[in-house]
C-alpha positions as CSV (number, residue, x, y, z in Angstrom):
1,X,79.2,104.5,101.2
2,X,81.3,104.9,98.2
3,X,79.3,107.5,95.7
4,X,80.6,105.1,92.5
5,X,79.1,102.1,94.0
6,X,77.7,99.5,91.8
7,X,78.5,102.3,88.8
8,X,81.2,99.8,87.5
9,X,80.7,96.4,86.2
10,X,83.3,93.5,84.7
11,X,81.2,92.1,81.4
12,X,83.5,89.3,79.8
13,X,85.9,87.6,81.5
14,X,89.0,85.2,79.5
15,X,91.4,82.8,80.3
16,X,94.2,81.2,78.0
17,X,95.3,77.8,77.8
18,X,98.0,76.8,79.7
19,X,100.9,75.0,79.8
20,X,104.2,74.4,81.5
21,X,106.6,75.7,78.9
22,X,107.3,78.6,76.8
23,X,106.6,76.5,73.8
24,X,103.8,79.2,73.1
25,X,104.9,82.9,73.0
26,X,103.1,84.8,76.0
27,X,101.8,87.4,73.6
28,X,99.4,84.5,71.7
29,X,98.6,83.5,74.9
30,X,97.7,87.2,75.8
31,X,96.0,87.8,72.2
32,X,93.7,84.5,73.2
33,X,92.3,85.2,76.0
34,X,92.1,89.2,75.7
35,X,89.9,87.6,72.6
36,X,88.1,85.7,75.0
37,X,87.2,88.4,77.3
38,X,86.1,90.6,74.4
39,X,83.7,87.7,72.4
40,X,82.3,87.0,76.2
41,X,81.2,90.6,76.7
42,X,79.4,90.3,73.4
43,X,81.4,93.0,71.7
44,X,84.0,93.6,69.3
45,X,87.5,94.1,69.3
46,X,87.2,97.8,67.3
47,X,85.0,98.6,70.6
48,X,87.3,98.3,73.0
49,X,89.2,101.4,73.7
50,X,90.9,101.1,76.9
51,X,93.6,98.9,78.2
52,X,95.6,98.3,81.5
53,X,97.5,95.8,83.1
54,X,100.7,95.0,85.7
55,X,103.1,93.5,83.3
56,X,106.1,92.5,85.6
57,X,107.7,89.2,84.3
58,X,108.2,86.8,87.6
59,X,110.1,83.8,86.7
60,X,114.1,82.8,87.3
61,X,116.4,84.8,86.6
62,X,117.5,83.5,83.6
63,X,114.3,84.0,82.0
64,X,114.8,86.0,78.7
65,X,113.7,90.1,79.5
66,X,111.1,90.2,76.7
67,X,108.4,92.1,75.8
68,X,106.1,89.4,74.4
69,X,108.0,86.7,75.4
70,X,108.2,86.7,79.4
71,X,105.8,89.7,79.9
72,X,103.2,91.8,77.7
73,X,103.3,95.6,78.3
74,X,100.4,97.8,77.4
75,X,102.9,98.8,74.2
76,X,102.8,95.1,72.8
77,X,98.9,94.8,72.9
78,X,98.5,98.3,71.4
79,X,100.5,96.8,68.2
80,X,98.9,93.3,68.1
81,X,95.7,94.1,68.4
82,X,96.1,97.7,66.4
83,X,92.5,98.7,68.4
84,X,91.5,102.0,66.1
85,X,89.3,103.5,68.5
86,X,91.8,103.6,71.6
87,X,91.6,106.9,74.2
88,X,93.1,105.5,77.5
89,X,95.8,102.9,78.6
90,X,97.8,102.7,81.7
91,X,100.3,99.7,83.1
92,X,100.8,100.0,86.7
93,X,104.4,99.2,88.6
94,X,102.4,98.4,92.3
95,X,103.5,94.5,92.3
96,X,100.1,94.1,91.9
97,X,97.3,93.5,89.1
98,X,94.5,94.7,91.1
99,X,95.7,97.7,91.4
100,X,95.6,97.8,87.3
101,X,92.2,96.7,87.6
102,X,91.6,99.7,89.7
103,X,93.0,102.6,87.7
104,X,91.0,101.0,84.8
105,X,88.0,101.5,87.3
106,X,89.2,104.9,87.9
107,X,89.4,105.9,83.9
108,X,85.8,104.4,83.2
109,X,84.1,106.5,85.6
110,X,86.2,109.8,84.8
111,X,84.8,109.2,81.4
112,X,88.5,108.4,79.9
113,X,86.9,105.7,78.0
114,X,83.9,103.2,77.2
115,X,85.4,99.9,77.7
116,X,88.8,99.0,79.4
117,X,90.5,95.7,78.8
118,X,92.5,94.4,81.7
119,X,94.8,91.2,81.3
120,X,97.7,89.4,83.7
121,X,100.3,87.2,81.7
122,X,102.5,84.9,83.2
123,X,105.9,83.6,82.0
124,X,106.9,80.1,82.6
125,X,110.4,79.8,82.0
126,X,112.1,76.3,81.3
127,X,114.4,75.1,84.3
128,X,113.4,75.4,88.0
129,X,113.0,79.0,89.7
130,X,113.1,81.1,91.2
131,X,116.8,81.0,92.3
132,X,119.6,82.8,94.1
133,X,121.0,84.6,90.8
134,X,125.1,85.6,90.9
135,X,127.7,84.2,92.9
136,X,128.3,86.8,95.8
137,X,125.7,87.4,98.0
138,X,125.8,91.6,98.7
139,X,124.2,94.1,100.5
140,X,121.7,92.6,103.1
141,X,121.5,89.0,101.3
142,X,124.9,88.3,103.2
143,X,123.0,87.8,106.0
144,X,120.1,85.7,104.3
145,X,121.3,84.0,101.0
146,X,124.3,81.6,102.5
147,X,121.4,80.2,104.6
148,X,118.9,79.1,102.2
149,X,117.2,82.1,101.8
150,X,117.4,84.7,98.7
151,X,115.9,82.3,96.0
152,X,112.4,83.8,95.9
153,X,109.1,84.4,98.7
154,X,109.1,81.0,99.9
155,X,111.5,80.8,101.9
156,X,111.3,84.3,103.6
157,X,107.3,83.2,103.6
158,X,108.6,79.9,105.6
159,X,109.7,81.7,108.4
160,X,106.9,83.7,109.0
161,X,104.7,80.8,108.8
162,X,107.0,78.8,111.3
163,X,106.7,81.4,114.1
164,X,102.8,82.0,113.4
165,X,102.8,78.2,114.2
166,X,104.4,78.9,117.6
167,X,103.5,81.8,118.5
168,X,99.6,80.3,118.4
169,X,100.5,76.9,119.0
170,X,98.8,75.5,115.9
171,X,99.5,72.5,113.6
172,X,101.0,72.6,109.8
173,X,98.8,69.5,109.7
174,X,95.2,71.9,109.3
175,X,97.1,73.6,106.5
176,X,96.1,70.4,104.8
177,X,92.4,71.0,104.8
178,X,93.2,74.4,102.5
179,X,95.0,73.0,99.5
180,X,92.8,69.4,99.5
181,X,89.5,71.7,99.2
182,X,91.0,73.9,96.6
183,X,91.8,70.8,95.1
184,X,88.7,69.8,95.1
185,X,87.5,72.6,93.3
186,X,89.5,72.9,90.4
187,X,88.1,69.8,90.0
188,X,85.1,71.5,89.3
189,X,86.9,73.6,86.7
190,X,87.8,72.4,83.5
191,X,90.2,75.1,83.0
192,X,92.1,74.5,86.0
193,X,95.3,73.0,85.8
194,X,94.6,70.1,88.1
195,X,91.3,69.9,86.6
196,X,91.4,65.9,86.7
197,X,93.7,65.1,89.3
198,X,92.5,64.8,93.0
199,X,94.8,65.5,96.2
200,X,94.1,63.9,99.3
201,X,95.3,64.8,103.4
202,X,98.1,62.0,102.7
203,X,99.2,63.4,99.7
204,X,99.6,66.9,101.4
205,X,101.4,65.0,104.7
206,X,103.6,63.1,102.9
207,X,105.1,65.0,100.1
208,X,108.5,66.9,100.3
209,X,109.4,69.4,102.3
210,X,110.1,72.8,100.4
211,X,111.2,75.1,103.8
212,X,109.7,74.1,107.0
213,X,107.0,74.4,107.7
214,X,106.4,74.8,103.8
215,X,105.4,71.8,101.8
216,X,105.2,71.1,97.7
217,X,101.4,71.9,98.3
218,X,101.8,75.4,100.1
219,X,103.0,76.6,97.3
220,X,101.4,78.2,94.4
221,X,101.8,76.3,91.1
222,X,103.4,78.5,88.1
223,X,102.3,78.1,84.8
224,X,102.7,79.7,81.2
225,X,99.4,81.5,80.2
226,X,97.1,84.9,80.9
227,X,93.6,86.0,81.8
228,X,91.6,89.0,80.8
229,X,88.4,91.0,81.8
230,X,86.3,93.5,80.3
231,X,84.9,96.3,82.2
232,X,83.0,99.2,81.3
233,X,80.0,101.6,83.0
234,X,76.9,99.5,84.3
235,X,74.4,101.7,82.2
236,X,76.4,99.8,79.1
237,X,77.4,96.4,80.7
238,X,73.4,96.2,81.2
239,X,73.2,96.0,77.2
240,X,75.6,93.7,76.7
241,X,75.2,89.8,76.2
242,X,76.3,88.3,80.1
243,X,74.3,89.5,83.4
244,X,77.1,92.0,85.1
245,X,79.4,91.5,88.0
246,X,78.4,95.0,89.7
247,X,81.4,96.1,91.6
248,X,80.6,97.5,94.9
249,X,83.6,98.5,96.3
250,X,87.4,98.7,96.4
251,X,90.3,99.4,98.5
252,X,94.0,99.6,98.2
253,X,96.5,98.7,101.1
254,X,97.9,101.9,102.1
255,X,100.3,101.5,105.6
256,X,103.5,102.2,105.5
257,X,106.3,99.8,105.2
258,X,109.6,101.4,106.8
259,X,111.5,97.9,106.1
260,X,110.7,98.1,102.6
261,X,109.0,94.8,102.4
262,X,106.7,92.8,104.7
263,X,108.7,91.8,107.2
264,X,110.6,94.6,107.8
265,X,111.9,96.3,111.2
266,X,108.7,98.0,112.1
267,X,107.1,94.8,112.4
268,X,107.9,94.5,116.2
269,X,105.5,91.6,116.7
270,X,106.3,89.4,114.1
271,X,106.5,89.7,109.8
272,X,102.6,88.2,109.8
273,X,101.6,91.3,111.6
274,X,102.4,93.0,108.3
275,X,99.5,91.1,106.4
276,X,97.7,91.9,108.8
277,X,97.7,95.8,108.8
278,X,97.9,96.0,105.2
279,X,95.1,93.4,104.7
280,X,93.2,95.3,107.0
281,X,93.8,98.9,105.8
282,X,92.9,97.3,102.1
283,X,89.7,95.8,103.1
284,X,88.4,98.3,106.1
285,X,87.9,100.7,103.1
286,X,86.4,97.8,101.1
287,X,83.7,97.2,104.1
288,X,83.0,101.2,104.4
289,X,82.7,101.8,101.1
290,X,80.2,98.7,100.1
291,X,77.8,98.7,103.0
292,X,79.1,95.6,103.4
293,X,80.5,93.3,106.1
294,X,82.6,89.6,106.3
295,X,79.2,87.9,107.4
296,X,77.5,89.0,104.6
297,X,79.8,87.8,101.9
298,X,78.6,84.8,100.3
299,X,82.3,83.3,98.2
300,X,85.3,84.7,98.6
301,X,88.3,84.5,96.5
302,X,91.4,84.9,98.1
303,X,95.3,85.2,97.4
304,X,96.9,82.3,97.4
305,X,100.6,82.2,96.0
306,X,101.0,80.4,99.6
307,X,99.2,78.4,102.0
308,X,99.6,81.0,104.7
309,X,99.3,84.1,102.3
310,X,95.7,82.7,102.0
311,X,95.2,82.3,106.2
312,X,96.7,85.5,107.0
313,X,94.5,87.0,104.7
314,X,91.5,85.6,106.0
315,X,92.5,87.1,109.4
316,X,93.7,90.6,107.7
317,X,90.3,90.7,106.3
318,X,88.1,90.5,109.4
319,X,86.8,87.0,108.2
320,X,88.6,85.3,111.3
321,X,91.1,86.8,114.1
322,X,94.3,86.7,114.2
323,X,95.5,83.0,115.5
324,X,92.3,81.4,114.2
325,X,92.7,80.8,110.3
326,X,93.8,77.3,110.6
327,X,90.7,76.4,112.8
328,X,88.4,78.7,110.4
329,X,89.1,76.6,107.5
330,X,88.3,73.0,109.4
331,X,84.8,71.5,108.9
332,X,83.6,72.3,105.5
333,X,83.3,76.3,106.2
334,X,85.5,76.7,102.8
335,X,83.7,74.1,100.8
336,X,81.3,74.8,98.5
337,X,78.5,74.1,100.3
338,X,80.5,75.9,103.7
339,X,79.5,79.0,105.0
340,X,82.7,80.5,103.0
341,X,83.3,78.8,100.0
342,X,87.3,79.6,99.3
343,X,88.9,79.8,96.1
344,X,86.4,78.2,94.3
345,X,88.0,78.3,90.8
346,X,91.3,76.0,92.3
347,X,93.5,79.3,93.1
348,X,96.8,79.8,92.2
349,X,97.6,76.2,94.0
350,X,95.3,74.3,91.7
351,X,94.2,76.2,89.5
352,X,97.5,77.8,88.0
353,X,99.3,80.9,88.8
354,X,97.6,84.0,86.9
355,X,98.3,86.0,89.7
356,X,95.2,88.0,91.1
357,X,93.5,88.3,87.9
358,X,91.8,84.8,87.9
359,X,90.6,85.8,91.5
360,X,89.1,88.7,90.1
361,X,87.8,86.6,87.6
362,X,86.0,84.3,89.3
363,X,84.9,87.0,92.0
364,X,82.8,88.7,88.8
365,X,81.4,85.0,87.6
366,X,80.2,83.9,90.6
367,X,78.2,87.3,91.3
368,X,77.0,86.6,87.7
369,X,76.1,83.2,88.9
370,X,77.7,81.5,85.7
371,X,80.6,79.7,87.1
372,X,79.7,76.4,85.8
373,X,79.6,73.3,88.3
374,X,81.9,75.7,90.6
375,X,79.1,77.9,91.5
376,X,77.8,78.6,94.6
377,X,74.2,78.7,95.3
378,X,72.6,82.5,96.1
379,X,76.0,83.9,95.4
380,X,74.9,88.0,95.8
381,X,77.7,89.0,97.8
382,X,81.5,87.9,96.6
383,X,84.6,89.6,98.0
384,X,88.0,89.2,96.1
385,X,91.2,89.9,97.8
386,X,93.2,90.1,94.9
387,X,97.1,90.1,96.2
388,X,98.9,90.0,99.4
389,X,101.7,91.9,100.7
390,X,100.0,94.6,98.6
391,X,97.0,94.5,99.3
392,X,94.0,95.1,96.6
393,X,90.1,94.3,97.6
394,X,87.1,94.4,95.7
395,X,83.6,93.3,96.4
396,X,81.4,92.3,93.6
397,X,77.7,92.2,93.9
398,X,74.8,90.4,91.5
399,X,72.8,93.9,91.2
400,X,72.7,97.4,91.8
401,X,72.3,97.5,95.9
């Protein structure tokens, strides 16, 4: 077992408002619920003297390169909030925020600092994104871009979806089961997006095609808003004002990628095997680390910027085996009375696109066992797998084990 575990703990936890346009510069946004976070925890802003985050704006690309406006570096928040006490920050280029989350981990247990602030913003451009920018497709996109794909993961996601279907000889129809009970649970959510609006199997069937076997519901839904955590030792969490998230474990994916992304030529049996191995690598350590296992995790929060992002993971995780996450969800197992209540917070599908962070998020609250009508009963084990492609994992736990 990992020497640090339980030594860690996320305190206060934040999340913006959000909205569909950039009416409201990202960096308010940021300031709010970095605010949040801190007034959660029970401290002040002057005590706070660590921050880290993945700032990497995502959006089309006609989205205005800002610093503020469609991302926040580490360098903005060190001027808004002026912090006088600051010893540590860090912002990590590992397309992924868990990995921030990590390093600020990392800093609070080498002693680099007393409380870290972590936050993800997100940049909602106006217009429809992403797409295929410039009018020459060059270098490998010649082969992909006159065909439809080249305007962002869902289509390259499509195809790797449409040959899981064959190669298993499953139905896009049980996809429906995921998003409808993620649905239902940002119901449960008032700071969900879709907090009032229901989705039902017909809905799913029916609506448009994005890139078969890809529908408007497999697909995450972007928004214009950011999230925040505070983290610090668990000798001082246990002094502040919430009951900590105690993190157990975490694990980084760490195979190699010789094509560069997943999907690349050293997948021989297929781009899904990628999830797979990485998924796996990510969370094996996870598993050694915490003492603990897929049976005994109670909630599990999982990556979810598509449909089948969220099923492979499962399967890369050990939760299921390969072929079987479209039967794994069926029959209430991912409800919140199942025996693996998914994405309880909505996800990125219902909830909003924060990334990873809000995963992370609601990985901490339900250990904490304050996630308001979205929390599961005798939640002591909760496992977050905070990205996909690569891969972050993190179990958090309601006390010391």
């Amino acid at each position: 077992m990992w020497e640090n575990r339980c030594k860690v703990a996320v305190s206060g936890v934040g999340v913006s408002k959000l909205s569909r346009t950039p009416d409201t510069p990202l960096i308010a946004l940021t300031y709010e619920a970095v605010k949040k976070a801190v007034d959660d925890a029970g401290l002040k802003m002057s005590d706070i003297d660590g921050l880290v985050t993945y700032p990497e704006a995502r959006g089309s690309a006609r989205a205005i390169n800002k610093d503020g406006i469609s991302f926040v570096s580490v360098n903005a928040m060190m001027g808004m909030l002026k912090l006088p006490n600051l010893q540590w920050h860090c912002q990590t280029d590992a397309a992924n925020i868990g990995a921030a989350v990590q390093q600020g981990v990392n800093a609070l247990l080498a002693g680099a600092c007393k409380y870290v602030v972590a936050w993800r913003a997100m940049h909602k451009p106006a217009g429809t994104y992403p797409a295929f920018a410039g009018t020459y497709a060059r270098g490998n996109q010649q082969f992909s871009a006159p065909y439809g794909i080249g305007g962002g993961a869902g289509t390259g996601m499509s195809i790797a979806y449409a040959r899981y279907l064959k190669v298993y000889n499953q139905k896009r129809e049980k996809m429906a089961t995921l998003s409808v009970t993620q649905r239902k649970h940002a119901n449960l959510n008032p700071e969900a997006w879709f907090y009032k609006t229901p989705l039902t199997v017909e809905q799913y069937l029916t609506s448009r095609m994005i890139a078969y076997p890809q529908c408007l519901y497999d697909e995450d839904f972007p928004v214009q808003g950011a999230c925040a955590i505070v983290m610090t030792t668990a000798e001082r969490a246990r002094d502040l004002k919430p009951k900590p998230a105690y993190l157990a474990a975490y694990g980084q994916r760490t195979v190699y990628e010789r094509g560069g992304s997943l999907g690349g030529e050293h997948m021989g049996s297929g781009p899904e095997m990628a999830y797979i191995e990485a998924g796996r690598s990510s969370s094996n350590r996870t598993w050694e680390w915490s003492g603990f296992g897929p049976k005994d995790v109670d909630v599990a929060q999982v990556y979810d910027g598509f449909t089948f992002r969220a099923i492979m993971s499962l399967e890369s995780y050990g939760f299921c085996q390969p072929g079987e996450g479209l039967d794994f969800i069926q029959d209430g197992r991912i409800g919140m009375d199942g025996e693996l209540p998914l994405n309880t917070f909505g996800g990125n599908l219902s909830a909003g696109r924060l990334h990873g962070l809000w995963h992370i998020i609601e990985g901490a609250l339900q250990a904490q066992g304050r996630a308001g009508e979205h929390q599961v009963k005798h939640a002591e084990v909760s496992f977050v797998g905070a990205s996909a492609g690569h891969f972050t994992t993190f179990i958090f736990v309601d006390k010391p084990y």
